[in-house]
N, C-alpha and C positions, 0 to 999 in steps of 0.2 A: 552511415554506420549503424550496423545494429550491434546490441549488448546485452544481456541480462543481471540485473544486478537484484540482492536480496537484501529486504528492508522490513523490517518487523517480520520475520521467520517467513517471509511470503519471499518467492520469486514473480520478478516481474520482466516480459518483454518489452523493451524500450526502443526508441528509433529518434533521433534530433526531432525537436518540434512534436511529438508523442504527448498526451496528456495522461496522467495516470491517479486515480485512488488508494492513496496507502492506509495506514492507520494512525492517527493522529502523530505528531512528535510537535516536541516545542521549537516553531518558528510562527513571525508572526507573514504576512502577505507583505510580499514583496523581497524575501529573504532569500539569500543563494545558500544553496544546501549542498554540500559533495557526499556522494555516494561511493565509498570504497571499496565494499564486499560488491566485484562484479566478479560473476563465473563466467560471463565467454564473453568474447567478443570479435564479431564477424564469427570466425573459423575457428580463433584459438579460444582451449578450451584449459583454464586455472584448472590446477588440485591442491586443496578446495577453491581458491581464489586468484585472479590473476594481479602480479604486481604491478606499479607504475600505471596501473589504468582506473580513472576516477570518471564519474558521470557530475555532470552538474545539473540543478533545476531552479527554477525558480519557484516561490510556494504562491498560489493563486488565490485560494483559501483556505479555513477550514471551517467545518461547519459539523450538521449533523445526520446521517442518510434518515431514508424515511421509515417511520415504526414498523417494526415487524409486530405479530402474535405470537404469543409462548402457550400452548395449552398444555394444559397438565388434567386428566379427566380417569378417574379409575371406574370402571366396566358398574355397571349396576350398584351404584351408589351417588346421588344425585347431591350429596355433602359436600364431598372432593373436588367440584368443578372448581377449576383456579384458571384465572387469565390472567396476563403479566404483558405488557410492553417492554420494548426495548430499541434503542435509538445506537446505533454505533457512531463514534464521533471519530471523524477523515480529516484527512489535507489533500487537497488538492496539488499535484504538482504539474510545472508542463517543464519537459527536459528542454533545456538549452543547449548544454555541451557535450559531449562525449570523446575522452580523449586516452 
């Protein structure tokens, strides 16, 4: 079965045994999570959401992806240069059920 369900303002495609990167939510590894906001699944397609249908996963971990750069530099002024990291912090999910 495929599905799509939407979790932190992101859609995501999902399929049983799928791994997927969300954005952080409090569970710790090992926890079963349902997901109720799914928009399709197979063929049928909710407005906005379809009922009686929930996704299940398991959470694998959470951690933190790896640093990006942030520059910030204004044209011919060599004062202004600024650099900034930043780390977004995930959970790992792998779907188990889809029903």
């Amino acid at each position: 079965m495929n599905a799509v369900i939407k979790v932190g303002g992101k859609q995501y495609y999902v399929t049983e045994g799928s791994e997927i990167f969300v954005e952080k939510i409090e569970a710790n590894s090992g926890d079963v999570v349902k997901f109720d906001q799914v928009l399709m699944l197979d063929n049928k397609v909710g407005s906005p959401y379809l009922t009686d249908a929930t996704v299940e996963g398991e959470v694998l971990k959470n951690g933190k992806q790896r640093k990006i750069r942030v520059y910030k530099y204004k044209c011919k002024s060599r004062a202004n240069r600024k650099t900034q990291g930043h780390r977004q912090p995930y959970t790992k999910i792998k779907i188990t059920k889809i029903a």
